[in-house]
C-alpha positions as CSV (number, residue, x, y, z in Angstrom):
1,X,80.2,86.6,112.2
2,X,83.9,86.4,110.7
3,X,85.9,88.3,108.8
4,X,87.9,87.8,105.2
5,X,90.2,90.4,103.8
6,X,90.7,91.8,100.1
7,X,94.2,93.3,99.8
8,X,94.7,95.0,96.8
9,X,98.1,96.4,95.8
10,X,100.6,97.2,93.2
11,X,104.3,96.4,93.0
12,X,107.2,97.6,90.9
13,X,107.4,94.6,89.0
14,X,107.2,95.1,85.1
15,X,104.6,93.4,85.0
16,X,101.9,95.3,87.4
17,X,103.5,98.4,85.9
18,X,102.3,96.9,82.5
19,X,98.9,96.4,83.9
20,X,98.9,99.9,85.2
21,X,99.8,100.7,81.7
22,X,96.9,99.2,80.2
23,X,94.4,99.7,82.9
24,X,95.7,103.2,84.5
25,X,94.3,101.7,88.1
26,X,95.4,102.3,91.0
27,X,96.0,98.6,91.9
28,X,97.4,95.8,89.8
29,X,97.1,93.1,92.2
30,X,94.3,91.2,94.6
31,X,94.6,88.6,97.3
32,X,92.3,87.1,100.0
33,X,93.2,86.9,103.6
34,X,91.4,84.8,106.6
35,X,93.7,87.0,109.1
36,X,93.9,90.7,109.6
37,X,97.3,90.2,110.6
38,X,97.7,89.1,106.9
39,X,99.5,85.5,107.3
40,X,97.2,83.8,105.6
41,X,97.0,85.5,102.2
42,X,96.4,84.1,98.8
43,X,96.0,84.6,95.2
44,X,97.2,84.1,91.9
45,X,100.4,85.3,91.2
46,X,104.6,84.3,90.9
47,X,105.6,81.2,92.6
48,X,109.2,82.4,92.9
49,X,109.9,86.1,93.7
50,X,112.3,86.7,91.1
51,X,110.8,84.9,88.3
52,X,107.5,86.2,86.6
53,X,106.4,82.4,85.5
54,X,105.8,80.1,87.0
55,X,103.2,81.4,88.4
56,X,99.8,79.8,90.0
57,X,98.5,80.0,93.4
58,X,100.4,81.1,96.3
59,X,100.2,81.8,99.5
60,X,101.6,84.9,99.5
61,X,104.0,86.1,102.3
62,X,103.1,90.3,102.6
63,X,106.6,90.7,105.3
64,X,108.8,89.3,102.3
65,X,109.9,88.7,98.5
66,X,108.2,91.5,96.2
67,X,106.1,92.8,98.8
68,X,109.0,93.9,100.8
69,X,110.9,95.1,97.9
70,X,107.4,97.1,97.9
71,X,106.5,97.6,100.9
72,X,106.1,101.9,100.2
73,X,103.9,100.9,97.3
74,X,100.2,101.8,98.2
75,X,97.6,99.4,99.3
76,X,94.0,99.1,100.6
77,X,92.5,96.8,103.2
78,X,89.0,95.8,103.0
79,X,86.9,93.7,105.3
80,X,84.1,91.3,104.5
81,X,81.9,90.3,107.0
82,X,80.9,86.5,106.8
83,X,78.8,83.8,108.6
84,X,80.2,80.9,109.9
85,X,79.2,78.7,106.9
86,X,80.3,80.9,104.2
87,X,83.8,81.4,106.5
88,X,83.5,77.6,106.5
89,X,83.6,77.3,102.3
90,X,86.2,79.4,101.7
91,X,88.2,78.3,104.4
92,X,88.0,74.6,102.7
93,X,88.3,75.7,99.3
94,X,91.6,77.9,99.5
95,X,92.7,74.7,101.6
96,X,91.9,72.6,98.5
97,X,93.4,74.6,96.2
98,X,96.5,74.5,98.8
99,X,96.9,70.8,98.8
100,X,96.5,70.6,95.0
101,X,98.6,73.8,93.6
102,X,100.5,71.8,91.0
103,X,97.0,71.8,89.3
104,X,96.6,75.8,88.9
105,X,98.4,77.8,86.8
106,X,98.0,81.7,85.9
107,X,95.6,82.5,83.1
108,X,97.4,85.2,81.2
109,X,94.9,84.4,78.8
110,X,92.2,85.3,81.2
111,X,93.6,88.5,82.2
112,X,93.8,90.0,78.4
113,X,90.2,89.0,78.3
114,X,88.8,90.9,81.2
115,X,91.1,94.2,79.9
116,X,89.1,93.2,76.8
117,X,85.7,92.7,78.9
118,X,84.7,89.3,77.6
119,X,84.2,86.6,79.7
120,X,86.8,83.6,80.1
121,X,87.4,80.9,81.7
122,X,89.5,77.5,81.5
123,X,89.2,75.5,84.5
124,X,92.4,75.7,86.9
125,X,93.4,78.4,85.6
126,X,92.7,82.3,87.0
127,X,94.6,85.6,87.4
128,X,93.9,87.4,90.6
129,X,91.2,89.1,90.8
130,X,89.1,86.4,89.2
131,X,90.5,84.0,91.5
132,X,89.1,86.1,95.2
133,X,86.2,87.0,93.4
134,X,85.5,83.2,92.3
135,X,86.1,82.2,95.7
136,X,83.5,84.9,97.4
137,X,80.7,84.1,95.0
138,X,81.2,80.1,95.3
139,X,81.3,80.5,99.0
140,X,78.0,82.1,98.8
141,X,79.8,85.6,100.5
142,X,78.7,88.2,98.0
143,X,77.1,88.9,95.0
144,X,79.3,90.9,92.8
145,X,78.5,93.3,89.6
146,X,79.8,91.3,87.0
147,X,81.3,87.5,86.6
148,X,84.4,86.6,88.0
149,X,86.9,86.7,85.3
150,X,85.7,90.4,84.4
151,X,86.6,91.3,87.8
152,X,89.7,93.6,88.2
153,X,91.7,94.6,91.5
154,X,89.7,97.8,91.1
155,X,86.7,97.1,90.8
156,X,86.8,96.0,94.6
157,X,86.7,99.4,96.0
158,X,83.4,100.2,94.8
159,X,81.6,96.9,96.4
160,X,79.5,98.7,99.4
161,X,79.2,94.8,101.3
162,X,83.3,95.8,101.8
163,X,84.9,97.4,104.8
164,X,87.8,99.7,104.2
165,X,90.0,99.3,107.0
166,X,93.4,100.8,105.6
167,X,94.6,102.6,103.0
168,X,98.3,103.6,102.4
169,X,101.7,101.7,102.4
170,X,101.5,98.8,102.8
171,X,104.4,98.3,106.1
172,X,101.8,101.1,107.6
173,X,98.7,98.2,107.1
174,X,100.7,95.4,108.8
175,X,100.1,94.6,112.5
């Protein structure tokens, strides 16, 4: 067996305090990790810290940029237990997505739907949460409660196939 990580978070930008707004959840923001160490994270998100667009997917550095500036912020670690196969998929599809990023692009679109709960979906583009969640159910990993892009950072933390390891700030969840 292997492990994947959810990390779900929230950071003083204005625009995960606008989400918080909308949403009043606890976390604004999810991202999928192949490492407890958390050096192999991604998601959906800002390409530059101090820019909100453009944004796509990163690989997202939790020691640095926005998380740093938000590093007191709380967080939550969750572990997903895997087979080797299904480690396998997601491995090569976050790799794919890696070596083609200039094809993504943030669904904004997408993310006022799911606060809306209707489904949508335009291909290469996701927010966060739809994005890890896409991933686990292509991968074969998990079956989740509802369809990918009505999946919010949230909703996470009441998936029982999910491990939580941490929960706190997030310099207290880095090893």
């Amino acid at each position: 067996m292997r492990s994947v990580y959810i990390l779900l978070t929230k950071s003083d930008t204005y625009f995960s305090r606008f989400i918080h707004r909308m949403t009043d959840d606890e976390f604004t923001h999810s991202s999928i990790a192949l490492d407890r160490e958390l050096r192999k994270v991604y998601s959906f998100g800002r390409k530059y810290p101090r820019l909100m667009w453009p944004a796509g997917f990163v690989k997202e550095d939790v020691r640095s940029g926005l998380f740093k500036q938000s590093e007191d912020n709380k967080c939550c670690l969750y572990e997903l237990l895997v087979n080797d196969d299904v480690y396998d998929k997601i491995v090569a599809v976050i790799e794919k997505m890696e070596s083609e990023a200039n094809k993504y692009s943030y669904s904004l679109t997408g993310a006022l739907h799911c606060k809306l709960n209707k489904e949508y979906h335009k291909d290469n583009k996701f927010f966060c949460s739809e994005f890890v969640s896409d991933i686990l159910v292509k991968s074969g990993a998990i079956d989740l409660p509802k369809a990918s892009s009505l999946m919010r950072p949230i909703d996470f933390t009441q998936i029982d196939d999910l491990n939580m390891l941490y929960v706190g700030e997030l310099k207290d969840c880095l090893i």
